[in-house]
C-alpha positions as CSV (number, residue, x, y, z in Angstrom):
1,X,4.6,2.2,15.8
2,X,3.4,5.5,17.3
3,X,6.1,5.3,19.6
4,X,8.6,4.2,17.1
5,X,8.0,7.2,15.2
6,X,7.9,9.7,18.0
7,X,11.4,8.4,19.4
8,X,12.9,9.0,16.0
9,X,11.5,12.6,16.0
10,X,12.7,13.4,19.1
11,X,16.5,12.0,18.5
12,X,16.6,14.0,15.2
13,X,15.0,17.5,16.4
14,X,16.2,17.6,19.8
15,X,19.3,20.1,18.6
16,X,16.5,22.3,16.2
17,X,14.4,24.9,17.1
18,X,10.7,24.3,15.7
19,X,9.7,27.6,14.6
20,X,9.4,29.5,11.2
21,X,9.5,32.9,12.5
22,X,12.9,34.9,11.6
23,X,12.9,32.5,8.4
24,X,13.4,35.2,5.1
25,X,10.0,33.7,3.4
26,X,12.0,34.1,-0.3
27,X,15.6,32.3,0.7
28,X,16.5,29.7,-1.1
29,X,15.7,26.0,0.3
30,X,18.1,24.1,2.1
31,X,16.9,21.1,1.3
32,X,15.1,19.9,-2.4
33,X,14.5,16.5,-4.2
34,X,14.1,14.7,-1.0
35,X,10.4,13.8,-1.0
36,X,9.4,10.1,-0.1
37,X,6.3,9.4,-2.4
38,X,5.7,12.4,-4.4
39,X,8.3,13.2,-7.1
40,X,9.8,16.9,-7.2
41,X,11.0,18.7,-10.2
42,X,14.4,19.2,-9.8
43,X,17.2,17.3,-11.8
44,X,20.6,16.4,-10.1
45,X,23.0,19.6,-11.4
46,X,26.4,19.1,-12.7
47,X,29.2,17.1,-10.6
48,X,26.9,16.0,-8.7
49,X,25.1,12.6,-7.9
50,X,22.7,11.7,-5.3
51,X,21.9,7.9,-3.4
52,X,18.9,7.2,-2.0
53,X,17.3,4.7,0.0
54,X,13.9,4.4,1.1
55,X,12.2,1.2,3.6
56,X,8.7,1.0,4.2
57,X,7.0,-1.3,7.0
58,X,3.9,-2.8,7.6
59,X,1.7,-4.0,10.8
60,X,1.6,-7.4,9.3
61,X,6.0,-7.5,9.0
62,X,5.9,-7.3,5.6
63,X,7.9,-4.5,4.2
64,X,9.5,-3.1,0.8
65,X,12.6,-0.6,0.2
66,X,14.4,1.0,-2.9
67,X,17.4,2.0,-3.7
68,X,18.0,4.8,-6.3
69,X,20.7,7.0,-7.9
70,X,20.6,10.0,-9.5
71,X,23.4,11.2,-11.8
72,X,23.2,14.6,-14.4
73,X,23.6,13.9,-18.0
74,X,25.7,15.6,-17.9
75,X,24.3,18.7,-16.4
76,X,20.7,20.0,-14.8
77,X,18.9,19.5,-18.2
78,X,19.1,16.0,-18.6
79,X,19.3,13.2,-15.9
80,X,19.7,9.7,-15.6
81,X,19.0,7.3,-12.4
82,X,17.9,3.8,-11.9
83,X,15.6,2.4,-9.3
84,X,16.1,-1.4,-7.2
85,X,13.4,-2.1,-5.6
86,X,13.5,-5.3,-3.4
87,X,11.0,-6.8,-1.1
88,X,9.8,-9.3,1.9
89,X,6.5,-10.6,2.2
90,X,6.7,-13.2,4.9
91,X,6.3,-16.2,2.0
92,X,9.3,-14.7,0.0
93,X,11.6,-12.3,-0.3
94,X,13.7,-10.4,-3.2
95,X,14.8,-7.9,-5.8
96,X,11.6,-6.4,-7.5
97,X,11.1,-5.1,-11.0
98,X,14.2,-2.4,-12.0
99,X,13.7,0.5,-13.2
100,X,15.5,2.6,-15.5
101,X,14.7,6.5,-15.6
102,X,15.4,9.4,-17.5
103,X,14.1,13.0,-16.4
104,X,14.1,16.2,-18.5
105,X,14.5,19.7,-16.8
106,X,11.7,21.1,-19.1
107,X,11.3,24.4,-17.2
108,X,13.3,25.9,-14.2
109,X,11.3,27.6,-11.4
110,X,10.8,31.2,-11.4
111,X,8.7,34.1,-9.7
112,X,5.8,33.4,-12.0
113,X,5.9,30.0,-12.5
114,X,6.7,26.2,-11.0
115,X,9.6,23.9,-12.2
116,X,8.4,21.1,-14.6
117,X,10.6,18.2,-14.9
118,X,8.8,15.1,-17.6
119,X,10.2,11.5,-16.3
120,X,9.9,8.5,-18.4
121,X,10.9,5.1,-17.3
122,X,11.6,1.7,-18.4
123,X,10.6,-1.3,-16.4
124,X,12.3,-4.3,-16.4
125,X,11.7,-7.7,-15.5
126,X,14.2,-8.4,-13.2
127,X,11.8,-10.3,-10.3
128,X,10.3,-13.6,-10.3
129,X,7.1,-13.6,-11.2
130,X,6.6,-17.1,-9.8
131,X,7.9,-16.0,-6.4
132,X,5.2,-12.9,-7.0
133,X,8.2,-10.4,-7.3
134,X,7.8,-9.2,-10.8
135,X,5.4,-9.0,-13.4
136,X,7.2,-11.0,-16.2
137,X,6.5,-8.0,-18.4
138,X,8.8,-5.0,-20.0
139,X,6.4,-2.0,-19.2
140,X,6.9,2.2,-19.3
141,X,6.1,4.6,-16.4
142,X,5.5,7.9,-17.2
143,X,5.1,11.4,-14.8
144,X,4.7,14.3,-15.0
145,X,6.1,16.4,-11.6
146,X,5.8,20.4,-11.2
147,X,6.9,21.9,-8.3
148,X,6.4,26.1,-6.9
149,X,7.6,27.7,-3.4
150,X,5.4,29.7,-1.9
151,X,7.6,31.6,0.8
152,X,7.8,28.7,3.5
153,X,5.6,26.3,1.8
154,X,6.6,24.3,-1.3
155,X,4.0,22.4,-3.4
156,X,4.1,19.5,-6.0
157,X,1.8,18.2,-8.1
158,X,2.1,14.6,-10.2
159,X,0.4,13.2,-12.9
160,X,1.6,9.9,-14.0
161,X,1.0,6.6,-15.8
162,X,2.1,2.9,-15.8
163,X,1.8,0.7,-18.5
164,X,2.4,-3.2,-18.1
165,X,1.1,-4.8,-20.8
166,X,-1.6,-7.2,-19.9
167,X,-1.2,-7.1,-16.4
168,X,-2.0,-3.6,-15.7
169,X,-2.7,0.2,-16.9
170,X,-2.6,2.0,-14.0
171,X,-3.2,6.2,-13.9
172,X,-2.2,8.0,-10.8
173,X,-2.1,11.3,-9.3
174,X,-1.0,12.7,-6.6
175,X,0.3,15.9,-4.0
176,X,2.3,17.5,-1.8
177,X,2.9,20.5,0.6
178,X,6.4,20.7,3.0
179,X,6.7,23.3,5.2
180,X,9.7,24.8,6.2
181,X,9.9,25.2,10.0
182,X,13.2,25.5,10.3
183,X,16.6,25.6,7.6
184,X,17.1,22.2,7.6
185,X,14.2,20.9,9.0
186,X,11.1,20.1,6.7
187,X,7.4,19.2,8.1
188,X,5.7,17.3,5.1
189,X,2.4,15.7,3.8
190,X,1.8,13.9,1.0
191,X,-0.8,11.9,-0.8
192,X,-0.7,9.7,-3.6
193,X,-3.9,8.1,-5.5
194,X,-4.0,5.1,-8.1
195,X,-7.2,5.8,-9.9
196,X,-9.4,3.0,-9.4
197,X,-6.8,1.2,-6.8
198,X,-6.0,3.3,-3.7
199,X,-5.5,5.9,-1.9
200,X,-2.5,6.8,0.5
201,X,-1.9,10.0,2.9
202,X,1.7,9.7,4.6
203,X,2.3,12.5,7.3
204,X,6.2,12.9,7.7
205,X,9.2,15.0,8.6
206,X,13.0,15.3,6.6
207,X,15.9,16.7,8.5
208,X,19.1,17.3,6.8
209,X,23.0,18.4,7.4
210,X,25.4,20.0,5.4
211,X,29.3,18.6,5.5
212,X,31.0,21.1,3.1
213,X,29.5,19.9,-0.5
214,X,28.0,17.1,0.4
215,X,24.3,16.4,2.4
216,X,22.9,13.6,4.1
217,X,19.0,13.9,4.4
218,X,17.2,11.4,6.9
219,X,13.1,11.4,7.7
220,X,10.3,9.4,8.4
221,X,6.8,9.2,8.1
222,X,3.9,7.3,8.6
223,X,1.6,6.6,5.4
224,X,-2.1,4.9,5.5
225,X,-3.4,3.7,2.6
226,X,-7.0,3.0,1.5
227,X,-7.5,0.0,-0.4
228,X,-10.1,-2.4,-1.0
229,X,-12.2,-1.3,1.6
230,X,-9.1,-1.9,4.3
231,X,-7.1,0.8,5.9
232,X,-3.6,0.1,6.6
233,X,-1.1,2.4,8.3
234,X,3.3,1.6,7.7
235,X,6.2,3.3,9.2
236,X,8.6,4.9,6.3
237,X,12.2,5.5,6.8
238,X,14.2,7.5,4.2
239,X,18.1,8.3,3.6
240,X,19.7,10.6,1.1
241,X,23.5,11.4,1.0
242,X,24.2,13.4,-2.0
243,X,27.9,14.4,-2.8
244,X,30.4,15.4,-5.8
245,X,31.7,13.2,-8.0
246,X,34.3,14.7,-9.6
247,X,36.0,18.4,-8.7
């Protein structure tokens, strides 16, 4: 895996120079709302939609990915996305619970304060809960993301909820700083806790490139996760292109 990890780096960085000096501490970022496990507070603005696709892989083969869009409704205020999350244990393999997701731009960043962006989403029972896909359930997921630059550093902060009823009422929290060490090259660290649950620290990197309006956003990282007593470490993989839907 380490080796893995460190050949991707290497292909995507070979081109950039790794250094934040000569960087103007106040520009604006290159690259936002590209985080892997730790939601950011910035809505999709208008003409604009967003597809994303994360995969995540375990030492034991199993692994688990998602596929989400983002579109503005119709502008920066309000936005609308849904989330297909499918998955391969090594017994079975399939779609996942969908989600359905609506995000409000409650407060835009400023000087003297982070951007605050309230999700709520709707879980559906679109995987077998026989094949141990799906929890058979309708439940609601609720977070709470803020997010504030700090020259070359940018931090987020969650507080969420999910609610399946009688299967599980789970609270969460969780964390991020990404570092800009160069324009379009992002050094990150999150974490991400499930009170009561686990516990997960995911080390990573997002490099992007600008064609014209549109952006493509790939990274990687590599996330270990405490849980019932075990530590486990995956290998994440992420895509983003984000591009104009109408002119």
């Amino acid at each position: 895996m380490r080796v893995r990890v460190a050949a991707i780096l290497a292909a995507l960085l070979w081109a950039v120079p790794v250094r934040s000096q000569g960087l103007d501490p106040s520009r604006k970022w290159e690259i936002l709302d590209n985080s892997f496990l730790v939601e950011e507070s910035f809505n999709q603005e208008a003409g604009v939609f967003q597809n994303i696709f994360t995969w995540i892989h375990s030492r034991d083969g199993a692994w688990a990915a998602a596929f989400t869009q983002e579109w503005p409704a119709p502008a920066v205020r309000h936005q609308l996305s849904y989330t297909i999350p499918f998955s391969d244990t090594g017994a079975t393999s399939g779609i996942n619970d969908l989600l359905i997701n609506y995000r409000f731009q409650l407060r835009e960043e400023t000087s003297g304060g982070p951007a605050i962006s309230p999700r709520l989403s709707a879980i559906l029972p679109t995987g077998r809960a026989d094949r141990g896909l799906g929890d058979d359930v309708v439940g609601l997921q609720v977070n709470l993301p803020a997010s504030k630059q700090f020259g070359d550093l940018y931090v987020h902060a969650n507080a969420g909820f999910t609610w399946l009823p009688d299967v599980a009422r789970t609270p969460n929290v969780a964390g991020s700083g990404i570092w800009r060490v160069a324009p379009m090259l992002n050094l990150m660290l999150e974490a991400v806790f499930l009170i009561n649950e686990s516990a997960t620290i995911s080390p990573g990197f997002r490099r992007a490139w600008n064609f014209g309006d549109r952006q493509l956003v790939v990274g990687a990282a590599v996330p270990v996760t405490r849980q019932n007593g075990d530590t486990n470490a995956a290998l994440l993989a992420y895509f983003s292109y984000e591009l104009p839907f109408r002119r």
